[in-house]
C-alpha positions in Angstrom: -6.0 105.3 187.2 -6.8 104.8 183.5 -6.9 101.3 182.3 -4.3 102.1 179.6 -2.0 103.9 181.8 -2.2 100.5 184.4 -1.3 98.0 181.1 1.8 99.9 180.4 2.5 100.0 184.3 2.5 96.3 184.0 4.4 95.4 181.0 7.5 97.4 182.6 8.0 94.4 185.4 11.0 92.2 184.1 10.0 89.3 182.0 6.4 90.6 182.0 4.3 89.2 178.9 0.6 89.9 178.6 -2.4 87.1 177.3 -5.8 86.6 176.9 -6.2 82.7 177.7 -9.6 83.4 179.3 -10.7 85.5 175.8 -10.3 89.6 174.9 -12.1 90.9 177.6 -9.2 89.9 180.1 -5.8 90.4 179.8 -3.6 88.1 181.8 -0.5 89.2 182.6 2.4 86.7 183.8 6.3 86.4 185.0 7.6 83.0 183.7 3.8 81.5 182.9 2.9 82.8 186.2 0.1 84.9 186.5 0.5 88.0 188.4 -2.7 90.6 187.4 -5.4 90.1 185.2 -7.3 93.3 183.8 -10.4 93.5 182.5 -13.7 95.2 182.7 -17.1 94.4 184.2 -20.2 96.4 184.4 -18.7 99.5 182.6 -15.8 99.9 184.9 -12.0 98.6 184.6 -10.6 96.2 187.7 -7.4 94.4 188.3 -6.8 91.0 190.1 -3.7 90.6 192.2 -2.1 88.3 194.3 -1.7 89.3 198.2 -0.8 87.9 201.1 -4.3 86.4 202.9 -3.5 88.8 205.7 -2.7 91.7 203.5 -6.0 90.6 201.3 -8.1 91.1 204.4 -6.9 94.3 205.9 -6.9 96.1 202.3 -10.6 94.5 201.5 -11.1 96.0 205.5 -10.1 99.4 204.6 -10.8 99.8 200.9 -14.5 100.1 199.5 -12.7 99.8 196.3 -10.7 96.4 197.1 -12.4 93.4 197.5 -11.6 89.7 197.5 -10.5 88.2 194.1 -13.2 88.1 191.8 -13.3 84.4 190.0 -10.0 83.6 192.0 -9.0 82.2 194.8 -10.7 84.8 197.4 -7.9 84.0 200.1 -5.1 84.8 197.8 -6.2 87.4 194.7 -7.5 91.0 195.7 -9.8 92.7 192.4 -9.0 96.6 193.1 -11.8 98.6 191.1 -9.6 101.5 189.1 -12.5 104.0 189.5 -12.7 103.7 192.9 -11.1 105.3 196.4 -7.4 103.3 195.7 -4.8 106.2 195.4 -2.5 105.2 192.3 0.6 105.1 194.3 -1.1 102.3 196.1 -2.3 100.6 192.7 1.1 100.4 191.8 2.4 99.3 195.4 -0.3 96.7 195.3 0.7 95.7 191.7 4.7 95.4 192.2 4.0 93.3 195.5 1.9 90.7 193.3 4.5 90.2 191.3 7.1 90.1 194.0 5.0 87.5 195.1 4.6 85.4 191.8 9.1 85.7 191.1 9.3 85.1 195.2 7.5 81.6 194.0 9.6 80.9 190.9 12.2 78.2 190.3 15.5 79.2 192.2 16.8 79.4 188.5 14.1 81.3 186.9 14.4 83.8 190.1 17.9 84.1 189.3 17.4 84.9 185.5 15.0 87.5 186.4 17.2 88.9 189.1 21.1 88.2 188.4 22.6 90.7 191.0 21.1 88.4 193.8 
């Protein structure tokens, strides 16, 4: 998956807004000030950071040589998923909805709400 192609991916989530607070090279992406991927590259080659479940984070790192524990986050919590790797783009995009599932699951009743009005 191109690195363009993933940034638009991202910016379709509801209330998705995209900033560099850690400079250019990374761009932050966030649900209510929340962040829920970061993209960037390192090395020549395009990753993206995403929240997970610890178990889920261990089983994917497990199975994937492409997925491996968050890289300058929180290891238990944040997967980094190398784009040029073995990671199908169906699961990219799984792996990417879930994180932000994950942020809005944490939310403010309210903010959830705003997000989500049918619930």
């Amino acid at each position: 998956m191109e690195s363009r192609q993933l940034e638009e991916f991202l910016m379709q989530f509801v209330a998705a807004e995209q900033d560099f607070p850690f400079g250019p090279e990374v761009m932050v992406f966030k649900v209510k000030g929340k962040m829920f991927a970061l993209l960037g590259e390192r090395n020549g080659r395009y990753s993206v950071n995403l929240k997970c479940s610890p178990e889920d984070g261990e089983v994917l790192a497990s199975q994937f040589s492409g997925i491996s524990p968050g890289y300058h986050m929180n290891k238990r919590h944040w997967i980094t998923v190398d784009l040029s790797h073995d990671v199908e783009v169906s699961m990219i995009k799984d792996l990417c909805e879930r994180s932000y599932q994950l942020v809005v699951s944490k939310l403010k009743k309210s903010d959830r709400e705003m997000l989500n009005p049918s619930v």
